[in-house]
C-alpha positions in Angstrom: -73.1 91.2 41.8 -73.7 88.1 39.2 -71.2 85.5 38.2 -71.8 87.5 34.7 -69.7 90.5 36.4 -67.0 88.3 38.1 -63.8 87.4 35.9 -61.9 84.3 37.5 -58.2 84.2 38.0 -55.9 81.7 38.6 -54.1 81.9 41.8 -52.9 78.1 41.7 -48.9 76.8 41.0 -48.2 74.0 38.6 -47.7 70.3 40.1 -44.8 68.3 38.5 -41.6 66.6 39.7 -39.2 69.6 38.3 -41.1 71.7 40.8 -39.6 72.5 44.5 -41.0 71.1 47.7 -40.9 72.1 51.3 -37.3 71.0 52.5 -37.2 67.5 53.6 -40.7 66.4 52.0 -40.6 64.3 49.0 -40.6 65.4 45.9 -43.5 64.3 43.3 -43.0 61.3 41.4 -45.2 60.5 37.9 -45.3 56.5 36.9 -46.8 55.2 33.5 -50.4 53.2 33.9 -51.6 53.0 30.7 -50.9 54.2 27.3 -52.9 54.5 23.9 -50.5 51.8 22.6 -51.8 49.1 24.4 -55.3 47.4 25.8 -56.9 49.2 27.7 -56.0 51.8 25.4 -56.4 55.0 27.3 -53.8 57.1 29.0 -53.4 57.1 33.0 -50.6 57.7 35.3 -49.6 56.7 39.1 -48.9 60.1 41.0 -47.2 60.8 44.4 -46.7 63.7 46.3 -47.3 64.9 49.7 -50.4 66.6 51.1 -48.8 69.7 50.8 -47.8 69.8 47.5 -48.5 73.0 45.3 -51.2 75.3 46.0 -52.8 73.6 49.1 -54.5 73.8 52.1 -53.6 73.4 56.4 -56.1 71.5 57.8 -55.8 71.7 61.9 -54.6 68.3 62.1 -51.5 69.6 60.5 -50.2 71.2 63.9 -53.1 70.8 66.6 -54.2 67.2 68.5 -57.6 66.0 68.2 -58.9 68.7 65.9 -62.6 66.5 66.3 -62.9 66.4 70.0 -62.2 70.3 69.6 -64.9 71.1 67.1 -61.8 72.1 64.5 -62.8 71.4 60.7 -61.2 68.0 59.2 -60.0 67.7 55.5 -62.9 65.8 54.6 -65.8 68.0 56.6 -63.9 71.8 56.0 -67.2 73.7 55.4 -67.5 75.1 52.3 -68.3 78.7 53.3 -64.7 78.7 55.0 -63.5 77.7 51.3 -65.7 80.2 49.4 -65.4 84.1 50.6 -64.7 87.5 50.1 -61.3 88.5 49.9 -59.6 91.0 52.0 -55.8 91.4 50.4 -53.0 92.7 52.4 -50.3 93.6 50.7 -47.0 93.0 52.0 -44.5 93.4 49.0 -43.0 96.3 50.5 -41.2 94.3 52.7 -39.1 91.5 50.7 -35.7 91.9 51.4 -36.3 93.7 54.6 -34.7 90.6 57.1 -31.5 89.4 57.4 -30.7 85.4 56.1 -33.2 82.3 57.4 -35.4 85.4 59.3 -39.2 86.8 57.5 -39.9 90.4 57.8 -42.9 91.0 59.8 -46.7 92.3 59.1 -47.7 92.9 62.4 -51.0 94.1 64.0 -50.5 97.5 63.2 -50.2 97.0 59.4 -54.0 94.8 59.9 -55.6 97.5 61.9 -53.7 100.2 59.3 -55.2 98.2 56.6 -58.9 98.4 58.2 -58.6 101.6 58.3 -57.7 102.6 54.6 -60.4 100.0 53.3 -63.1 98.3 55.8 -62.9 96.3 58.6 -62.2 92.2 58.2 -65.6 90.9 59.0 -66.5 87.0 60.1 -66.0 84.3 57.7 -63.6 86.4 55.4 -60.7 84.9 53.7 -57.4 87.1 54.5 -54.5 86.6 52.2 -51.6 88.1 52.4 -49.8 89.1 48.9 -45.7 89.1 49.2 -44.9 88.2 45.5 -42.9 85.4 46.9 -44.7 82.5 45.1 -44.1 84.5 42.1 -40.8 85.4 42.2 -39.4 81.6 43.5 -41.0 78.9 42.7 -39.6 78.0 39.8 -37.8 74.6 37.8 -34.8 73.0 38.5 -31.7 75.3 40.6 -33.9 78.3 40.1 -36.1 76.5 43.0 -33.7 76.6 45.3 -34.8 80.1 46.4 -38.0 79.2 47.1 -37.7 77.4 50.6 -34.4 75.0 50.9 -32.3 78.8 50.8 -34.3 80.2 53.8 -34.3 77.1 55.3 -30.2 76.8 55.1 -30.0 79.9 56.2 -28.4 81.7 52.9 -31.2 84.5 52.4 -33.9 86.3 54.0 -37.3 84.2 54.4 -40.4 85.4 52.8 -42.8 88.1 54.8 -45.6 86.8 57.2 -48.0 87.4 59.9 -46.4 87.8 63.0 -48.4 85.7 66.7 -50.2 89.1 67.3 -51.2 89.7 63.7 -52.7 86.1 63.4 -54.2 86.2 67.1 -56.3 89.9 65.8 -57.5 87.9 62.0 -58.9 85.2 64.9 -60.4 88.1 67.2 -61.9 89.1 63.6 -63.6 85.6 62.9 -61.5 84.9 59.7 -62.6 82.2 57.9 -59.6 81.6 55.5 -56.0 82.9 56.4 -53.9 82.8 52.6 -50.7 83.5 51.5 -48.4 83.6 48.4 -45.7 81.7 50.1 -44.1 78.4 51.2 -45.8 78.7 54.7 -48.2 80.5 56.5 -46.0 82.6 59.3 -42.2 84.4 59.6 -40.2 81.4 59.6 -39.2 82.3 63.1 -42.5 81.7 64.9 -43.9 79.4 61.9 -45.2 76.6 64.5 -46.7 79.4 66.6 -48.5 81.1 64.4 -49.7 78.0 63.0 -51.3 76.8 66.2 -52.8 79.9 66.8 -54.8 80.5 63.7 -55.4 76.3 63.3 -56.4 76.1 66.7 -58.7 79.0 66.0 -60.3 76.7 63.2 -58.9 79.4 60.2 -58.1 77.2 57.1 -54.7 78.5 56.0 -53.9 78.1 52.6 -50.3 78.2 51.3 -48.4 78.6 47.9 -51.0 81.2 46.5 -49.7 83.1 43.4 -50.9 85.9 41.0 -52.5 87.7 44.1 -51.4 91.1 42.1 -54.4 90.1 40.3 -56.7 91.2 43.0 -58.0 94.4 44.6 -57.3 95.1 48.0 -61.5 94.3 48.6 -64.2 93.2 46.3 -62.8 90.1 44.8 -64.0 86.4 46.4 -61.5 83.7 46.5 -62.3 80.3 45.7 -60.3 77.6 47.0 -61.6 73.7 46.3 -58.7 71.0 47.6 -59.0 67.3 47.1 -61.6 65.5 49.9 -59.3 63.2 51.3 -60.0 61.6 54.7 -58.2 62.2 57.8 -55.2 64.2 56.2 -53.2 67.0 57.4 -54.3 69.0 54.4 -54.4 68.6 50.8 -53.5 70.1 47.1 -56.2 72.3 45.6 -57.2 74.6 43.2 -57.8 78.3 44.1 -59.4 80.8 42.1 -59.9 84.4 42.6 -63.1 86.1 41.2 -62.5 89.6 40.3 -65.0 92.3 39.4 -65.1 93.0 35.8 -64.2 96.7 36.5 -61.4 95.9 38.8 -60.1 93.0 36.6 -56.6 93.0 34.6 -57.9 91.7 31.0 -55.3 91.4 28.7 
C-alpha cells in the first residue's frame, strides 16, 4: 500500500471562541498582534485556549502521577509510532440515546471481542477509535453547543457512548497504542476518571473530540494524529487525519 492509494480525511473540529469547551474550562480567546495597516505590516494574533481544546490528545500526566518515573509517554517525547497506526473502528452509533440523563451507554468487552470476531483481532500498537457520531451531531456554535458537554454534565440528557473499565482494561491486554474517540471524553461519564487511569496508566494515548469517523472502514484505514510539542503538559490540541484506501474511500 503507497501513499498514492491512500485518500486523507479530516477527522479534526474547528478551534474558535464561538466553539464549546469542556464545562468549567475556559473558553478560547483571539487578541489582535499585528495588522497589514501598520509596521510591521503583517497579520498575527495572541491565542488562548486550554490544552484540551478541539481535537486533542491525553497525555498520562492528565490523570496519572509521575508519568516519567513510570516509563508513561510525556507530551513532548509521545513516540511517534503511538501517533501514527492502523485503525481499528468500533462502531458504537447504535447506542445514542440508549441511557437515561447525565449517564453514557456502554460498549463493553463483549462488543470488542464481538468486533474481533467479525473483522481481525486488535493487534499491538494499533489505534482504537470508537465512532458514536457524537462530535458530529453536538459540537456546534453558540446555544446549539450546549448539547455537546455542559447538558450531560447538568444532568439534562443522556451522555455520549464509551468504553466501559473492562473494555478499556482488554484494548490494554491487546497492546493498543492509541485509544480515540468522536466525543467530549474518553469513557461513560460515569466511570470517566477510571477509565482514564486505566488506559493512561497503561501508556495508551487517548485522543478526544474525533469527528468524521463515518469516513472510515471498520479496518484498513491509518489514523494520523500530530498535536502541538509542548513541554510538560497534560495534553495538547492537534490535527488528526485519517488515511483511507482509495477503494474504501467516500469521494465526492
Amino acid at each position: 500500500m503507497t501513499l498514492a492509494n491512500l485518500v486523507p480525511v479530516d477527522l479534526s473540529v474547528p478551534v474558535a471562541p464561538e466553539y464549546p469547551v469542556w464545562p468549567g474550562n475556559p473558553v478560547m480567546t483571539v487578541e489582535g498582534l499585528w495588522t497589514l495597516d501598520e509596521p510591521p505590516y503583517c497579520f498575527n494574533r495572541v491565542v488562548s485556549f486550554d490544552e484540551h481544546a478541539g481535537t486533542h490528545w491525553d497525555a498520562p500526566s492528565h490523570f496519572v502521577r509521575d508519568p516519567a518515573e513510570r516509563g508513561l509517554p510525556l507530551t513532548e517525547s509521545v513516540p511517534l509510532e503511538r501517533l501514527i497506526a492502523p485503525a481499528c473502528v468500533l462502531d458504537a452509533t447504535d447506542l445514542a440515546g440508549s441511557a437515561g440523563p447525565g449517564e453514557s451507554p456502554i460498549y463493553g468487552r463483549d462488543r470488542v471481542l464481538q468486533w474481533e470476531r467479525e473483522h481481525r483481532p486488535i493487534e499491538e500498537g494499533n489505534a482504537v477509535l470508537l465512532h458514536t457520531g457524537w462530535t458530529d451531531a453536538h459540537y456546534r456554535t453558540g446555544e446549539a453547543g450546549h448539547l455537546y458537554a455542559q447538558a450531560v454534565v447538568d444532568g439534562e440528557t443522556a451522555a455520549w457512548p464509551g468504553l466501559d473499565e473492562a473494555a478499556m482494561s482488554l484494548l490494554v491486554e491487546r497492546g493498543a497504542g492509541l485509544f480515540g474517540t468522536d466525543t467530549p471524553s474518553a469513557g461513560p461519564l460515569q466511570v470517566v476518571a477510571e477509565v482514564h487511569r486505566i488506559g493512561l496508566g497503561a501508556g495508551i494515548v487517548y485522543v478526544e473530540n474525533l469527528i468524521g469517523l463515518h469516513q472510515l472502514p471498520a479496518t484498513g484505514a491509518w489514523l494520523v494524529f500530530l498535536p502541538l510539542k509542548l513541554v510538560g503538559g497534560s495534553g495538547a490540541p492537534g490535527r488528526a487525519v485519517g488515511l483511507v484506501p482509495r477503494e474504501e474511500a467516500q469521494i465526492g
